[in-house]
C-alpha positions in Angstrom: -7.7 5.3 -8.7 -11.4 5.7 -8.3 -11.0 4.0 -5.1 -8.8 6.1 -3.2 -9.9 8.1 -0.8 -8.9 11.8 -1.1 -8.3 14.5 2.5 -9.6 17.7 2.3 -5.9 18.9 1.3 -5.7 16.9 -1.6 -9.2 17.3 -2.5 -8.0 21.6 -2.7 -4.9 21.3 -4.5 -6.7 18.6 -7.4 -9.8 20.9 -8.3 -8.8 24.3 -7.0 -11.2 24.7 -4.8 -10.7 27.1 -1.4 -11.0 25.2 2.3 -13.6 27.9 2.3 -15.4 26.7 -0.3 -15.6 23.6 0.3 -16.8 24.3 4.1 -19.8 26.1 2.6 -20.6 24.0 -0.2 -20.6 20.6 2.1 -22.8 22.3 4.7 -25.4 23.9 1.9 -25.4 20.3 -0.1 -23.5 21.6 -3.2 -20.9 19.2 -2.8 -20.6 16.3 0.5 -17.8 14.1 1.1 -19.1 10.8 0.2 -16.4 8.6 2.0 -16.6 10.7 5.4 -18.1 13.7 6.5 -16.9 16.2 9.0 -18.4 15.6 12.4 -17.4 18.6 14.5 -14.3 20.2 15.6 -11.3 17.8 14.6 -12.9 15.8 12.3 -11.5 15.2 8.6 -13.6 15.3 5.1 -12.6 12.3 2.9 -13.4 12.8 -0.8 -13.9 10.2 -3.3 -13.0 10.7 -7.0 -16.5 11.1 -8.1 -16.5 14.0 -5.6 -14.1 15.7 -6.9 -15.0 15.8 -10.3 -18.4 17.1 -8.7 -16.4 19.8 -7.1 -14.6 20.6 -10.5 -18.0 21.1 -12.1 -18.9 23.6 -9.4 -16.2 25.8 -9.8 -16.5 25.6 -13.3 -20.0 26.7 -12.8 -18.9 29.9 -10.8 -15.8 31.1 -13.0 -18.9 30.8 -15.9 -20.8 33.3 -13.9 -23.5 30.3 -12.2 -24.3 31.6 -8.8 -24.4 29.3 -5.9 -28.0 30.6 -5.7 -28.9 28.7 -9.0 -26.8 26.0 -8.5 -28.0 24.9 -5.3 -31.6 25.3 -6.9 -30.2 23.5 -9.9 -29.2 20.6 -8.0 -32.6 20.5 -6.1 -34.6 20.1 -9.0 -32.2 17.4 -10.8 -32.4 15.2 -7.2 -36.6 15.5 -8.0 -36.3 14.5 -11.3 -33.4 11.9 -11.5 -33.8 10.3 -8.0 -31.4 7.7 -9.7 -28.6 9.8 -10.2 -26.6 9.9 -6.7 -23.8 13.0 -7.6 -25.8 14.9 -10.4 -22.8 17.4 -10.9 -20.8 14.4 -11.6 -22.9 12.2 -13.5 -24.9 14.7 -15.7 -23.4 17.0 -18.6 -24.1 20.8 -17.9 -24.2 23.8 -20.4 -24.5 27.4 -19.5 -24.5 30.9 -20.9 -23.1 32.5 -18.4 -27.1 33.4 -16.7 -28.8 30.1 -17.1 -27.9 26.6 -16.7 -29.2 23.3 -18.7 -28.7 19.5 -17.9 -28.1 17.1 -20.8 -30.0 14.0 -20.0 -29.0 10.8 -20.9 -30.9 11.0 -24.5 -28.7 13.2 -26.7 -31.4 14.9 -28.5 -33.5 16.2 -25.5 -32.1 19.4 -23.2 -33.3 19.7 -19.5 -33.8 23.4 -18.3 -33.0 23.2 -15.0 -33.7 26.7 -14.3 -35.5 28.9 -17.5 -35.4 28.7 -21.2 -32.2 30.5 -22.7 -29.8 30.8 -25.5 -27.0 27.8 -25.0 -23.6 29.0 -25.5 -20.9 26.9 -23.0 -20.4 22.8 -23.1 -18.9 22.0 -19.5 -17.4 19.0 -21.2 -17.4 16.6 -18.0 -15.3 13.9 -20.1 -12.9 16.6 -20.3 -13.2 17.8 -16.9 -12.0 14.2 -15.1 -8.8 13.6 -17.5 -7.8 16.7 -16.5 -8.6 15.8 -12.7 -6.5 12.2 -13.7 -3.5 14.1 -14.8 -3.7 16.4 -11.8 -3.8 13.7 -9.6 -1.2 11.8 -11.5 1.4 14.5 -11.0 0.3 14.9 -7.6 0.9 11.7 -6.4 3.9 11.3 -8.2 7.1 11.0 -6.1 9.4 14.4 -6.1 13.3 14.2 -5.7 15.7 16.9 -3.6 19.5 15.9 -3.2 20.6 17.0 0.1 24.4 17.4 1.6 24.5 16.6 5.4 28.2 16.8 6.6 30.2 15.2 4.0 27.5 13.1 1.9 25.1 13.6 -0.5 21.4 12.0 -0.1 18.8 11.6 -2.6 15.2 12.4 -1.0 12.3 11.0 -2.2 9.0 12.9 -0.7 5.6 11.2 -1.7 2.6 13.0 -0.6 -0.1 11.5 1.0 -3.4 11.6 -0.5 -5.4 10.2 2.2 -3.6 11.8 5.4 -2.7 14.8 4.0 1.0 15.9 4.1 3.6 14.0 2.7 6.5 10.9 3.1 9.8 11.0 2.9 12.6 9.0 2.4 16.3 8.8 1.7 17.3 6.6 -1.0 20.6 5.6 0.0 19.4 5.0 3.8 15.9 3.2 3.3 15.3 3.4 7.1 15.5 6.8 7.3 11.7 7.6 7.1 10.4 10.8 7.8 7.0 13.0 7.3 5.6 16.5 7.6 2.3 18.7 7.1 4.9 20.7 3.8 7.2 19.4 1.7 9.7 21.4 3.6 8.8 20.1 7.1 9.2 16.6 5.9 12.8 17.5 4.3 13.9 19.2 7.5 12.5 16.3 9.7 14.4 13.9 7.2 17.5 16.2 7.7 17.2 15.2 11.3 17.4 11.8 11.1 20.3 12.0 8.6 21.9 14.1 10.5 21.8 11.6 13.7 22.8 9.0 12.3 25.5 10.9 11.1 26.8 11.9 14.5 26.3 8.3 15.8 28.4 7.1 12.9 31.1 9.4 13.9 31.2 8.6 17.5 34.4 6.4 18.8 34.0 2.6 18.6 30.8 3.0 15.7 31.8 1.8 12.2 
Protein backbone atom coordinates (compact mmCIF):
# COMPACT_ATOMS: atom_id res chain seq x y z
CA UNK A 1 0.00 0.00 0.00
CA UNK A 2 2.70 2.46 0.98
CA UNK A 3 3.96 2.09 -2.41
CA UNK A 4 1.21 3.17 -4.58
CA UNK A 5 1.26 6.14 -6.03
CA UNK A 6 -1.92 8.26 -5.41
CA UNK A 7 -3.56 11.27 -8.43
CA UNK A 8 -4.56 14.33 -7.24
CA UNK A 9 -8.28 12.81 -7.32
CA UNK A 10 -7.67 10.23 -5.10
CA UNK A 11 -5.41 12.11 -3.02
CA UNK A 12 -8.98 14.59 -2.44
CA UNK A 13 -11.51 12.07 -1.90
CA UNK A 14 -8.90 9.94 0.90
CA UNK A 15 -8.04 13.11 3.21
CA UNK A 16 -10.76 15.55 2.24
CA UNK A 17 -8.86 18.00 1.14
CA UNK A 18 -10.20 20.71 -1.75
CA UNK A 19 -8.15 20.77 -5.30
CA UNK A 20 -7.94 24.26 -4.01
CA UNK A 21 -6.16 23.36 -1.16
CA UNK A 22 -3.98 21.36 -2.22
CA UNK A 23 -2.95 23.92 -5.19
CA UNK A 24 -2.04 26.40 -2.46
CA UNK A 25 -0.47 24.25 0.06
CA UNK A 26 2.01 22.45 -2.74
CA UNK A 27 3.03 25.91 -4.08
CA UNK A 28 3.53 27.49 -0.27
CA UNK A 29 5.49 24.15 0.93
CA UNK A 30 2.75 22.92 3.32
CA UNK A 31 2.32 19.84 1.59
CA UNK A 32 4.43 18.66 -2.02
CA UNK A 33 3.82 15.69 -3.95
CA UNK A 34 6.70 13.56 -3.33
CA UNK A 35 6.34 11.05 -6.28
CA UNK A 36 5.71 13.95 -8.97
CA UNK A 37 5.13 17.42 -8.89
CA UNK A 38 3.08 19.59 -11.18
CA UNK A 39 5.06 21.13 -13.91
CA UNK A 40 2.79 23.65 -15.65
CA UNK A 41 -0.45 23.57 -17.36
CA UNK A 42 -1.35 19.73 -17.99
CA UNK A 43 0.75 18.32 -15.68
CA UNK A 44 -0.52 15.75 -12.79
CA UNK A 45 0.44 15.66 -8.90
CA UNK A 46 1.22 12.15 -7.70
CA UNK A 47 0.97 11.64 -3.95
CA UNK A 48 2.54 8.99 -1.98
CA UNK A 49 1.03 7.61 1.20
CA UNK A 50 3.27 9.41 3.52
CA UNK A 51 1.84 12.51 1.72
CA UNK A 52 -1.31 12.01 2.38
CA UNK A 53 -1.19 11.37 5.85
CA UNK A 54 0.83 14.80 5.88
CA UNK A 55 -2.12 16.33 4.13
CA UNK A 56 -4.53 14.69 6.82
CA UNK A 57 -2.59 16.36 9.58
CA UNK A 58 -3.00 19.78 7.82
CA UNK A 59 -6.51 19.81 7.70
CA UNK A 60 -6.73 18.55 10.93
CA UNK A 61 -4.64 21.46 11.88
CA UNK A 62 -7.16 24.03 10.35
CA UNK A 63 -10.60 22.40 11.48
CA UNK A 64 -8.56 22.87 15.15
CA UNK A 65 -8.37 26.52 14.41
CA UNK A 66 -4.14 26.37 13.22
CA UNK A 67 -3.82 28.94 10.59
CA UNK A 68 -1.83 28.26 7.53
CA UNK A 69 0.11 31.28 8.87
CA UNK A 70 1.48 29.25 11.83
CA UNK A 71 1.70 26.18 10.13
CA UNK A 72 3.73 27.18 7.42
CA UNK A 73 6.03 28.84 10.22
CA UNK A 74 5.57 25.69 12.21
CA UNK A 75 6.94 23.60 9.46
CA UNK A 76 9.90 26.03 8.93
CA UNK A 77 11.26 25.81 12.15
CA UNK A 78 10.80 21.82 12.52
CA UNK A 79 12.86 21.57 8.87
CA UNK A 80 15.78 23.78 11.14
CA UNK A 81 15.66 21.71 13.87
CA UNK A 82 15.06 18.11 12.58
CA UNK A 83 16.96 18.36 9.17
CA UNK A 84 16.45 14.48 9.48
CA UNK A 85 12.92 14.33 9.33
CA UNK A 86 11.93 14.54 5.48
CA UNK A 87 7.69 15.10 5.92
CA UNK A 88 7.50 16.58 9.53
CA UNK A 89 3.62 16.63 9.37
CA UNK A 90 3.87 12.99 8.76
CA UNK A 91 6.54 11.78 10.90
CA UNK A 92 6.18 14.05 14.00
CA UNK A 93 3.14 13.90 16.60
CA UNK A 94 1.36 17.48 16.94
CA UNK A 95 -0.84 18.81 19.84
CA UNK A 96 -2.70 22.10 19.74
CA UNK A 97 -5.07 24.23 21.70
CA UNK A 98 -6.84 25.55 19.22
CA UNK A 99 -4.00 29.04 19.17
CA UNK A 100 -0.71 27.34 19.51
CA UNK A 101 0.80 24.34 18.15
CA UNK A 102 3.52 21.84 19.91
CA UNK A 103 5.66 18.96 18.29
CA UNK A 104 6.25 15.83 20.25
CA UNK A 105 9.88 14.79 19.62
CA UNK A 106 10.90 11.47 19.54
CA UNK A 107 11.66 11.43 23.53
CA UNK A 108 8.24 11.11 25.19
CA UNK A 109 8.97 13.15 28.12
CA UNK A 110 10.26 16.37 26.33
CA UNK A 111 7.56 18.87 24.33
CA UNK A 112 8.79 21.10 21.31
CA UNK A 113 7.11 24.56 21.10
CA UNK A 114 7.12 25.12 17.75
CA UNK A 115 5.57 28.46 17.98
CA UNK A 116 5.11 29.94 21.99
CA UNK A 117 4.57 28.46 25.33
CA UNK A 118 0.74 27.51 25.96
CA UNK A 119 -1.72 25.45 27.69
CA UNK A 120 -1.91 21.75 25.74
CA UNK A 121 -5.33 20.65 25.23
CA UNK A 122 -5.74 18.50 21.66
CA UNK A 123 -3.50 15.06 20.80
CA UNK A 124 -3.59 14.90 16.88
CA UNK A 125 -3.13 11.21 17.35
CA UNK A 126 -1.07 10.53 14.00
CA UNK A 127 -1.37 6.57 14.64
CA UNK A 128 -4.96 7.29 14.52
CA UNK A 129 -4.90 9.59 11.75
CA UNK A 130 -3.26 6.84 9.00
CA UNK A 131 -5.65 3.72 10.02
CA UNK A 132 -8.21 5.90 9.30
CA UNK A 133 -6.48 7.07 5.94
CA UNK A 134 -5.96 2.78 5.46
CA UNK A 135 -9.62 2.18 5.82
CA UNK A 136 -10.43 5.13 3.48
CA UNK A 137 -8.33 3.89 0.97
CA UNK A 138 -9.43 0.33 1.49
CA UNK A 139 -13.02 1.21 0.65
CA UNK A 140 -11.88 3.28 -1.98
CA UNK A 141 -10.19 0.97 -3.85
CA UNK A 142 -12.51 -1.70 -3.33
CA UNK A 143 -14.46 -2.87 -6.39
CA UNK A 144 -18.23 -1.57 -6.61
CA UNK A 145 -21.10 -3.76 -8.37
CA UNK A 146 -24.23 -2.25 -10.60
CA UNK A 147 -26.47 -4.88 -12.46
CA UNK A 148 -27.48 -3.54 -15.71
CA UNK A 149 -30.37 -4.75 -18.26
CA UNK A 150 -29.37 -4.05 -21.92
CA UNK A 151 -32.09 -5.56 -24.28
CA UNK A 152 -33.05 -8.77 -22.83
CA UNK A 153 -30.06 -9.63 -20.45
CA UNK A 154 -28.86 -8.83 -17.25
CA UNK A 155 -24.98 -7.85 -16.68
CA UNK A 156 -23.14 -7.55 -13.54
CA UNK A 157 -20.62 -4.42 -13.68
CA UNK A 158 -17.77 -4.32 -11.83
CA UNK A 159 -16.18 -0.52 -11.73
CA UNK A 160 -12.68 -0.33 -9.94
CA UNK A 161 -11.31 3.06 -9.60
CA UNK A 162 -8.11 3.96 -10.45
CA UNK A 163 -5.88 5.32 -7.87
CA UNK A 164 -3.08 6.33 -9.92
CA UNK A 165 -4.88 7.69 -13.23
CA UNK A 166 -7.77 8.97 -11.73
CA UNK A 167 -11.23 7.74 -12.87
CA UNK A 168 -12.22 4.40 -12.77
CA UNK A 169 -12.46 0.67 -14.71
CA UNK A 170 -15.05 -1.12 -15.64
CA UNK A 171 -15.97 -4.39 -16.53
CA UNK A 172 -18.85 -6.87 -17.16
CA UNK A 173 -18.62 -10.02 -15.40
CA UNK A 174 -20.38 -12.19 -17.69
CA UNK A 175 -18.49 -10.62 -20.87
CA UNK A 176 -14.73 -10.25 -19.50
CA UNK A 177 -13.80 -8.40 -22.85
CA UNK A 178 -16.05 -5.90 -22.43
CA UNK A 179 -13.68 -3.23 -20.81
CA UNK A 180 -14.58 0.08 -20.45
CA UNK A 181 -13.44 3.47 -18.35
CA UNK A 182 -14.55 6.96 -17.54
CA UNK A 183 -13.54 10.27 -15.51
CA UNK A 184 -17.21 9.23 -13.02
CA UNK A 185 -18.56 6.20 -12.16
CA UNK A 186 -21.38 7.07 -14.30
CA UNK A 187 -19.34 7.75 -17.46
CA UNK A 188 -17.60 4.50 -17.17
CA UNK A 189 -21.16 2.63 -16.73
CA UNK A 190 -22.55 4.46 -19.79
CA UNK A 191 -19.34 3.77 -21.82
CA UNK A 192 -19.69 0.02 -20.67
CA UNK A 193 -23.48 0.24 -21.73
CA UNK A 194 -22.05 0.95 -25.12
CA UNK A 195 -20.03 -1.79 -25.64
CA UNK A 196 -22.79 -4.13 -24.35
CA UNK A 197 -25.06 -2.72 -26.26
CA UNK A 198 -22.84 -3.47 -29.62
CA UNK A 199 -22.27 -6.48 -29.12
CA UNK A 200 -25.66 -6.92 -28.58
CA UNK A 201 -26.76 -5.68 -32.02
CA UNK A 202 -23.94 -7.64 -33.67
CA UNK A 203 -25.25 -10.79 -31.95
CA UNK A 204 -28.57 -10.14 -33.42
CA UNK A 205 -27.55 -9.56 -36.85
CA UNK A 206 -28.43 -12.45 -39.63
CA UNK A 207 -25.73 -15.21 -39.93
CA UNK A 208 -24.04 -14.18 -36.16
CA UNK A 209 -24.58 -16.85 -33.48
Amino acid sequence: MHDTVFSKKAAMALTGASARQLEHWASTGIVRPSIRAAAGKGSRREYSFKDLAALKVARRLREEGISLQKIRKSLAWLRRHFPEVSAPLADLRFLTNGIDLFVLDRDPEKILDALKHGQLVIVLSLGELIEGLRGDLIKLAAPKTEIIEVGSRVFTLALTPSLEEGGYTGRCLEIPAAVARGATEQECLDNLFDILEKQGSKAAEPGKH
